[in-house]
C-alpha positions as CSV (number, residue, x, y, z in Angstrom):
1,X,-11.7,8.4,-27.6
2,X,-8.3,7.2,-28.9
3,X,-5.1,7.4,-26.6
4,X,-1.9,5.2,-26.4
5,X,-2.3,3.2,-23.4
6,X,1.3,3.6,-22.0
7,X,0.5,7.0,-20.7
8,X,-1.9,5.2,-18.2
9,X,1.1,3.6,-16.6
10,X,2.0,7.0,-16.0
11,X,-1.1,8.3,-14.4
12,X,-1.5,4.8,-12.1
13,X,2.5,5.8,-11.0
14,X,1.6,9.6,-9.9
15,X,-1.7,7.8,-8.1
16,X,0.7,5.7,-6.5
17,X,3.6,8.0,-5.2
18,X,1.5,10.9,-5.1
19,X,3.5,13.8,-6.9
20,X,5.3,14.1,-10.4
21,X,8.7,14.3,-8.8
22,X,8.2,10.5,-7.1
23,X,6.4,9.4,-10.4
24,X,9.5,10.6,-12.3
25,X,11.6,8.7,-9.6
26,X,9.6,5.7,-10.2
27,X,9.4,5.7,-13.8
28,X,13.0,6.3,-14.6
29,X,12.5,9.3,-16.8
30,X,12.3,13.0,-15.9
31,X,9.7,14.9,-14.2
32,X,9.1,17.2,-17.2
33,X,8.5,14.2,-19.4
34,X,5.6,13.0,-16.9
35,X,3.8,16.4,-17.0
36,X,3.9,15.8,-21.1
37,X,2.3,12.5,-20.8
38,X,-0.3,13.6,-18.6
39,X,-1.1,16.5,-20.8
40,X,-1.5,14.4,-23.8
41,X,-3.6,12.6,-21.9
42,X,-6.0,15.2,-20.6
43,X,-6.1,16.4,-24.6
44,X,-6.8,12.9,-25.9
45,X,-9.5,12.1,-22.7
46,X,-11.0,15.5,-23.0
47,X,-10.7,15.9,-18.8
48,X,-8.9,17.2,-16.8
49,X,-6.8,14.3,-14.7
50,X,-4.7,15.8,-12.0
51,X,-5.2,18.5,-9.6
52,X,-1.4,20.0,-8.7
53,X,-1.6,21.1,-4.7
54,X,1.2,22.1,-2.4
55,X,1.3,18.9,-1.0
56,X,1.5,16.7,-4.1
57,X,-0.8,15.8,-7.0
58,X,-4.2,14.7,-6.6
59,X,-6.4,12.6,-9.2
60,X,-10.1,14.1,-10.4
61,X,-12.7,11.7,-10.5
62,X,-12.0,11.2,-14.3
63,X,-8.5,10.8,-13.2
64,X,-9.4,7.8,-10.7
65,X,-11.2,6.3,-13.1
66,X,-8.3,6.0,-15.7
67,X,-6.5,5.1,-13.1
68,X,-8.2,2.1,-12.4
69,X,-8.1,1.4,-16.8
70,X,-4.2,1.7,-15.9
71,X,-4.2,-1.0,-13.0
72,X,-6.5,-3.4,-15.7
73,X,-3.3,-2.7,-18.1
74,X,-0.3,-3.8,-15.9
75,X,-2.3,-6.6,-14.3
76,X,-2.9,-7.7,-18.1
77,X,1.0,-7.2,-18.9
78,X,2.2,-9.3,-15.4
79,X,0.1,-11.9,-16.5
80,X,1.3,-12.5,-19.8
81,X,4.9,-12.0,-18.6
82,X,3.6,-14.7,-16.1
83,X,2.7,-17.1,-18.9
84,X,5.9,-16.4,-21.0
85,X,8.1,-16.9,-17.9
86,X,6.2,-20.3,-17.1
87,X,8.5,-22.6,-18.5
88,X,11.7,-20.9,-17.5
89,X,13.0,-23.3,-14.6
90,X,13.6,-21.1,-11.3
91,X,15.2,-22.3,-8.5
92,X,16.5,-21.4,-4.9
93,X,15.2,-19.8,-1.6
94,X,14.0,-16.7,-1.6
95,X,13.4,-15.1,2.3
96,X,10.7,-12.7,2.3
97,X,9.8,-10.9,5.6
98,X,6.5,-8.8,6.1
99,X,3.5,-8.0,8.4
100,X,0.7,-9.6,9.1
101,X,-2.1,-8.2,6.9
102,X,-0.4,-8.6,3.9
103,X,1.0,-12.0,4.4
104,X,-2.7,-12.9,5.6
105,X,-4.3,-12.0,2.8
106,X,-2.5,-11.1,-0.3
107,X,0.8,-13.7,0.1
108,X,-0.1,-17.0,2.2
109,X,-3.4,-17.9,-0.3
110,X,-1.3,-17.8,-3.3
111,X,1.9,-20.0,-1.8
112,X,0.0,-23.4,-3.8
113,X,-0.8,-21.5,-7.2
114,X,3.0,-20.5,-7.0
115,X,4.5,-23.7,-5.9
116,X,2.7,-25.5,-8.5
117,X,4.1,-23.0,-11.2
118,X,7.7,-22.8,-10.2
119,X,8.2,-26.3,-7.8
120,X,11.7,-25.5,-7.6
121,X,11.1,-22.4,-5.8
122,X,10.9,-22.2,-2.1
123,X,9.5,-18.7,-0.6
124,X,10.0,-18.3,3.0
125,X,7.9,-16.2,4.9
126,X,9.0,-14.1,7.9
127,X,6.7,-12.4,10.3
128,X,7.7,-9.1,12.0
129,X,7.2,-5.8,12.8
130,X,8.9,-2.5,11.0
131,X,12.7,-2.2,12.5
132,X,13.1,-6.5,12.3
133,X,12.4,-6.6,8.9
134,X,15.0,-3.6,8.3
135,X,17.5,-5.2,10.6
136,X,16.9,-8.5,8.7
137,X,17.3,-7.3,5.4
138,X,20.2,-5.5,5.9
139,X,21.8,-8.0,7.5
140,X,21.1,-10.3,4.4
141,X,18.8,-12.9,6.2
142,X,15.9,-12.0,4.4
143,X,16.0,-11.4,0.4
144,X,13.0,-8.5,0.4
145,X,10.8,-7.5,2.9
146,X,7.1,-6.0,2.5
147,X,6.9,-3.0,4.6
148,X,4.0,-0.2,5.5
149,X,4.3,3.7,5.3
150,X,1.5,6.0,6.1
151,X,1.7,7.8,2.2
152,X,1.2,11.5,3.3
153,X,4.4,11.0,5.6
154,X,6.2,8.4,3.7
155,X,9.0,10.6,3.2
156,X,10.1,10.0,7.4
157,X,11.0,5.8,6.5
158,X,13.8,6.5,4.7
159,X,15.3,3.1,2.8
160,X,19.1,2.0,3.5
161,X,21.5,2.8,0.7
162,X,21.5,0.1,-2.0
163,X,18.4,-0.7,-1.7
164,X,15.1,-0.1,-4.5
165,X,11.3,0.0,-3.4
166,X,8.8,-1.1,-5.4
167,X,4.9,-0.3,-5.3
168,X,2.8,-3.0,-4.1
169,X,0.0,-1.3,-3.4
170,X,-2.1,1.8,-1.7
171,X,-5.1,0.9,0.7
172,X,-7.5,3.2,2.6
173,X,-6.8,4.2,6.2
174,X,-10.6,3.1,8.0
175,X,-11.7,4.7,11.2
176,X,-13.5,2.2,13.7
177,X,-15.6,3.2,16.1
178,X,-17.7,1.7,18.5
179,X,-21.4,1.2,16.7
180,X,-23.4,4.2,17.3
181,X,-20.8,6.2,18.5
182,X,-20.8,8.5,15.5
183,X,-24.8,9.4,14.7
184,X,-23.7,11.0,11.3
185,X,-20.9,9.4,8.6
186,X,-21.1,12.3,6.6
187,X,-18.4,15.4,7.4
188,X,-16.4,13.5,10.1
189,X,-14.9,15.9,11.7
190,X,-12.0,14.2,13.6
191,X,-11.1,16.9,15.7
192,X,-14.3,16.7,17.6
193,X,-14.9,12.9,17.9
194,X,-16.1,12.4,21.8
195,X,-13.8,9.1,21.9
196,X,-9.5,8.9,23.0
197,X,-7.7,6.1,20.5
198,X,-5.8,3.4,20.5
199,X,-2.1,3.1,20.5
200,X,0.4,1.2,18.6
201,X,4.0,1.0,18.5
202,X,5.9,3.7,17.1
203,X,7.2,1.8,14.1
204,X,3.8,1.0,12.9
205,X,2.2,3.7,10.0
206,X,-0.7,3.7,12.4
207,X,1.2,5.5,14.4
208,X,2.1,8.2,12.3
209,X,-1.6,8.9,10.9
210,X,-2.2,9.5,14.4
211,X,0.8,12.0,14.6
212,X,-0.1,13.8,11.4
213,X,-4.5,14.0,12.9
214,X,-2.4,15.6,15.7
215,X,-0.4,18.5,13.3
216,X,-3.7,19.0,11.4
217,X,-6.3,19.3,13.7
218,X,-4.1,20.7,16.6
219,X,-6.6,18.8,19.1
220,X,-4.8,17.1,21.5
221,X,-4.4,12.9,21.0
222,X,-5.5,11.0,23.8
223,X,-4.1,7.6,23.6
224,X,-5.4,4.7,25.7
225,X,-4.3,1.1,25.7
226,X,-1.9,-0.1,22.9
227,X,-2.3,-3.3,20.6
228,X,-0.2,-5.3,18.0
229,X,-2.9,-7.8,16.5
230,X,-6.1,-6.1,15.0
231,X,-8.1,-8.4,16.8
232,X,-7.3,-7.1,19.7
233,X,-8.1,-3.2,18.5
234,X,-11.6,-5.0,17.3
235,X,-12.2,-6.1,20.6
236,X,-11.3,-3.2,22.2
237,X,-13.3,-0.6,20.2
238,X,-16.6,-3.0,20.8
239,X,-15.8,-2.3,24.3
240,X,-16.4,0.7,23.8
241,X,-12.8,1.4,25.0
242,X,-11.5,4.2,22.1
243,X,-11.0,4.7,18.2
244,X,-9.0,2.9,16.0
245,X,-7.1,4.0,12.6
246,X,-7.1,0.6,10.4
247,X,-6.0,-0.2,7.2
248,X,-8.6,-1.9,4.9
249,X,-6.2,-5.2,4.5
250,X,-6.1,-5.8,8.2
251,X,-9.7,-5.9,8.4
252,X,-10.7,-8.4,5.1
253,X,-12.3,-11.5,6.4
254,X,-12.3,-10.5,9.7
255,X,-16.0,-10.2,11.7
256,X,-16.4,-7.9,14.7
257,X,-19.8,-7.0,16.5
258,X,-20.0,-3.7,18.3
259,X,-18.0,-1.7,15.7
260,X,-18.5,0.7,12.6
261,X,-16.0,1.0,10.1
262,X,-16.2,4.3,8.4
263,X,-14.3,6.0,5.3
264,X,-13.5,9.2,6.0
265,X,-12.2,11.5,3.2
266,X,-8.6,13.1,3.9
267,X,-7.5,10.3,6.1
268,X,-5.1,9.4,3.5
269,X,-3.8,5.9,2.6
270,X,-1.4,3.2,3.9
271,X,1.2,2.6,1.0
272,X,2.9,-1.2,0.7
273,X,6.0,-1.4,-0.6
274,X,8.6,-4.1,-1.2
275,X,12.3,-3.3,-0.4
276,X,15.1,-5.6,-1.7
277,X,19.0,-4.7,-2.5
278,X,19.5,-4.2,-6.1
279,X,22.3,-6.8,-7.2
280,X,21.8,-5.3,-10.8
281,X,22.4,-8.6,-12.4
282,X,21.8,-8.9,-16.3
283,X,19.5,-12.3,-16.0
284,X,16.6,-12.7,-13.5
285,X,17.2,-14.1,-10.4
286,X,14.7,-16.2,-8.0
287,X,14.2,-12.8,-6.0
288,X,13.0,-10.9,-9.6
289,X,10.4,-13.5,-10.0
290,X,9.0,-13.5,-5.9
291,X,8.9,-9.5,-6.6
292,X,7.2,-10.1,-9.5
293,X,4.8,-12.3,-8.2
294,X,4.2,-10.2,-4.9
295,X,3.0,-7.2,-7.1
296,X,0.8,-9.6,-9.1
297,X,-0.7,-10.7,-6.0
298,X,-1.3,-7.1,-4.6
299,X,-2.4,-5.7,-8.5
300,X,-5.1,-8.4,-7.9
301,X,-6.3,-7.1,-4.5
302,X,-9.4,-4.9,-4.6
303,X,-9.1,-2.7,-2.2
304,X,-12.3,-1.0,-3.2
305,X,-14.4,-3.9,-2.4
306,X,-13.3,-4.3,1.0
């Protein structure tokens, strides 16, 4: 089976954004052009890829899996741009605001390897919720921010104007549930799960998977309590208190008796992105190498074996 490689990269960007339009957006070129690449593609796999629906574009099984051949191929190509950018000397402060799932586990373990490889770098790491980090941004105290968007209702967190969005990564949605509370995993049917959830703030993409269960199932939300720290959702859960909506990140490393954590198909993904204003400066600046580093870090996270 011979193909050219690049047309991967286009595949992994309408797995990412979820539609040919957003791929296009993403890719810089034009939507028509992404529909030929994925055709050649199909002709030169022998399979069909992508499944077009009213609500977007949706891989096949074969499509998934040259998906993932497409992730191996830009992890490859940051790492070598990694290694050819090594001895470039970059210096400054670079302010970069987030959550706390991603700064847990994809950005605070690699601060060392990255100091190490660029000591005159310092990267600054601010911790807040959705409308800080925008505030922040646009008020230039911090260079980029890290922010989360439920994917299937992405398009309701519009970005300010000047500003790009890059693709860190996609990440399951996980229901929790107290253990035993669900006797069968197989054909969850949301609608008629015996148990009210738990809130969060408005801001938080949590919140609007909750929103969209509520538009698709028409069954009416219950929501009891409300939390900010997963912890706190964990412990409440084992109580036996409600059902949670969890992205896979939050819960890496994290042990919790009394709770099942269940994939459920069609509960969509959380989508990470990184904002930053685009200065559109010919050279690279200290915030191009953080961004580049950030989506190494998150190209690296396996979501799948979480």
């Amino acid at each position: 089976m011979e193909m050219d490689p690049r047309r991967l990269l286009v595949l992994l960007a309408v797995a990412r954004t979820g539609g040919i339009l957003a791929a296009a957006d993403e890719l810089g070129i034009t939507p028509s052009a992404v529909s030929q690449q994925l055709s050649k593609l199909e002709n030169e796999t022998g399979h069909d890829l992508v499944l077009r629906t009213p609500k977007g574009s949706v891989l096949t099984p074969a499509g998934l899996a040259m998906a993932e051949a497409g992730e191996e191929i830009e992890r490859a190509l940051n790492m070598a741009r990694s290694r050819m950018e090594g001895g470039a000397k970059v210096a400054g402060v670079v302010r970069v605001g987030g959550f706390t799932s991603f700064m847990r586990t994809v950005v605070i373990p690699r601060l060392p390897e990255w100091r190490s490889h660029y000591p005159q770098l310092q990267v600054r790491i601010v911790e807040e919720d959705f409308p800080a980090l925008m505030r922040l941004l646009r008020q230039r105290q911090l260079d980029a921010v890290v922010v989360e968007l439920d994917s299937t209702t992405v398009e309701q967190q519009p970005r300010g104007a000047g500003m790009i969005e890059e693709p860190l990564l996609d990440e399951p949605w996980k229901l929790v549930v107290p253990s035993g509370a669900v006797l069968s995993t197989e054909n969850i049917d949301l609608s008629r799960l015996q148990l009210p959830w738990l809130g969060v703030q408005p801001s938080a993409a949590n919140a609007s998977v909750l929103g969209r269960l509520h538009h698709s199932t028409g069954a009416p939300i219950e929501i009891v309590h409300q939390y900010q720290d997963t912890l706190t959702a964990l412990a409440l859960v084992a109580a036996g208190e409600g059902a949670a909506i969890i992205p896979t990140l939050a819960l890496t490393g994290v042990v919790q008796d009394g709770v099942d954590v269940l994939d459920v198909p069609g509960l969509g993904t959380r989508r990470i992105v990184l904002r930053r204003f685009d200065r559109r400066r010919p050279t690279s600046t200290p915030v191009d190498t953080v961004a580049r580093l950030l989506r190494e870090s998150a190209a690296g996270f396996d979501t799948r074996s979480q």
